[in-house]
Each structure stands twice: as C-alpha cells, then as structure tokens.
C-alpha positions, 0 to 999 in steps of 0.5 A: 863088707858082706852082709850075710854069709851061710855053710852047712855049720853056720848061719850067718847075719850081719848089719853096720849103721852110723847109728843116729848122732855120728856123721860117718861110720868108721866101723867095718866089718868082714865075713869071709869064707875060703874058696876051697873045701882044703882051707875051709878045714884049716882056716873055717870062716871068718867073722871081723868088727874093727871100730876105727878111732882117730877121726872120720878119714884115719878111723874109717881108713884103719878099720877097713884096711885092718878087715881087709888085711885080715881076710886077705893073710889069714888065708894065703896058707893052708898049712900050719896051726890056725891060731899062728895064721891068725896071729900073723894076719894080726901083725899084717893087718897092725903094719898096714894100718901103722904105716899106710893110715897112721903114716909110721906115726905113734897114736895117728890112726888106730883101730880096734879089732876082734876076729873070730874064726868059726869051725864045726865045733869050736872057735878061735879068738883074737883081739885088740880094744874093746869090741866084743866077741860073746857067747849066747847059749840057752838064753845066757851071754858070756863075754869072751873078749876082755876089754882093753880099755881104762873102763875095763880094767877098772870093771876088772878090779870092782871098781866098777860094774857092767852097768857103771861101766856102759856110761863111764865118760871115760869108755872110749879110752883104749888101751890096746888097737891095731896100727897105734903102734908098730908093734902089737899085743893082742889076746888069743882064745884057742878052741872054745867049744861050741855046741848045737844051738849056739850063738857067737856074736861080735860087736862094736862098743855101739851095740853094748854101749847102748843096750844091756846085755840081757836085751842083746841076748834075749834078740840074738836067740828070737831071730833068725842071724840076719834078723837079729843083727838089723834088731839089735842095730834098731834097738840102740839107735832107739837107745840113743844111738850116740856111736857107730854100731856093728854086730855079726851073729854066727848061729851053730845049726 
C-alpha cells in the first residue's frame, strides 16, 4: 500500500486503521502511479479501497489480492479506452480472489472494491459493494458510487434515509463484491468532470458508518489530503470505531 502520492494535477493523501474494536484490518488499499509519461495520459493514476469480507485470513487476503491485481492489469497496456482497462482489471482482479482466496467456491472469499482513475479533469469510476467514491466541491458532498447493499437498495426506494441507513443492523449485507462469484457485475462512471479545488475521496463503509457526511466533507476541505484522511480516521475511531476504516483524498490543485 502507499500512503501518499502526489503529480502536477493531484495531491494525494491516505491513512488505513483497524479502527478500535476489530482485532485485524482486512481493508487494503493502493495509489499507483504509471511509470512512464505515455501511460500517465491514458491510464492517470490510480486510487482503490477494497473492504475484504469473509473473515480476518480470507477477508484481508481478498482485499489485498483484488488492489493488488488492479494495479498490476489496469496498466499492462497503454492502447485502448481506459474504462475497457479498467473493466478488464476488474474481471482480473474477481478470478484471482474467486480462485486463489475463495478456493473456486461460491461465498468463500469476497471483497468489495471501488476504483477511481484520475486524470487533469476528469475521472472514471468502477465499483462492487459498498465502499464509496465522493465528490467534495465547495464545501458539498455528492455521493458517486451506489451502494450495492440491502440497506442501499432500501435507501434508494424511501424506506430508509442516510441516517437510518448508517445503524441499520442489516448494512453490512452485500449484494455485489469482487471474487463471490466467478463472475461479476460491476458499475462504471465514465468522465465525470473535475474542476479546480475539487476533492475525490474513497472510503470503506468504516469512515461513513461512523461519521455523517457533512462532518467528512467539512475535514476533507480544512486539511491538506494527507492530513485529512489521518483526521477523518481519528474522528470515527473516536465515533466508536466498530469497523475497519480507509480513506484516500484526491485534491485537483
């Protein structure tokens, strides 16, 4: 995992806790920046949150092995559409956590997974589970990811709202996670704009579970990136802290 990362576009910040009540910290996470200036135009960088399930050995392992795969596919090839690339990492990264942790096996091993690749002015999403990619401008948060939960799905119908939602005893059901299956769904948001002064932050449901998301967007705009994420992993072990807790910061300078 890299804990910081910065380039001439983006400042980049991020801190990973088992928070206070979990013995182990199946959360993983990656920034990963290409190598050569040909991939930085196609590919930008790269910023994952993987939230493992399945346990403190199977959990952990698919978190880190879903990251890890991303960050290696997404950039073998310059050529071709990002989004296609990143489609493909995802399809990677799902047989490698399906096979090598989940043992080939139906529910064994999951994980879910968010992906944000950042260019000058815009970004591109994909997405299994409930981790969370947001969009911080001028003080406001909007959610860009859709949580692929029971609780989500019942948030998206009114029959519950954001704050029922963070202490439903049913939020931790997922719907959609990388390596559950041998196959998998996933959601793509294709260039979304980004403007100076712009925030994107990813997160595991630790960070949001805990603290509303006024409070999140309020730190995430008062701190430098690196600073922020240590804040906001502060604030929700001081909220209780009852699950692991991930955050990346990508700040448009």
């Amino acid at each position: 995992m890299s804990g910081s990362a910065s380039q001439d576009i983006f400042e980049i910040g991020a801190a990973s806790d088992r928070g206070s009540v979990r013995e182990f910290n199946e959360d993983y996470y990656g920034v990963f920046e290409p190598e050569t200036e040909e991939l930085m135009a196609s590919r930008g960088v790269l910023t994952v949150v993987s939230d493992g399930m399945g346990g403190h050995f199977s959990g952990g392992a698919a978190s880190r092995t879903a990251v890890d795969a991303l960050g290696e596919v997404y950039f073998e090839d310059s050529q071709g559409d990002a989004l296609n690339a990143l489609s493909w990492a995802f399809k990677e990264a799902n047989r490698r956590v399906f096979e090598k942790v989940g043992e080939g096996r139906k529910g064994l091993a999951g994980t879910t997974c968010t992906a944000v690749a950042l260019f000058g002015d815009r970004v591109h999403i994909a997405h299994a589970g409930d981790s969370r990619a947001y969009l911080v401008r001028d003080g406001a948060m909007h959610q860009l990811t859709r949580d692929h939960s029971v609780v989500g799905e019942l948030v998206r119908q009114g029959m519950l709202d954001n704050d029922e939602a963070r202490s439903h005893p049913h939020r931790n059901i997922i719907t959609r996670a990388v390596g559950l299956r041998d196959e998998i769904d996933i959601d793509i948001c294709r260039d979304i704009r980004i403007e100076e002064g712009d925030i994107v932050l990813l997160c595991s449901d630790g960070l949001f579970s805990m603290i509303a998301e006024d409070e999140i967007a309020e730190i995430a705009s008062g701190a430098p990136p690196e600073d922020a994420c240590e804040r906001l992993v502060k604030r929700a072990k001081e909220e209780g802290g009852t699950d692991n807790i991930t955050v990346i910061i990508a700040k448009r300078l």
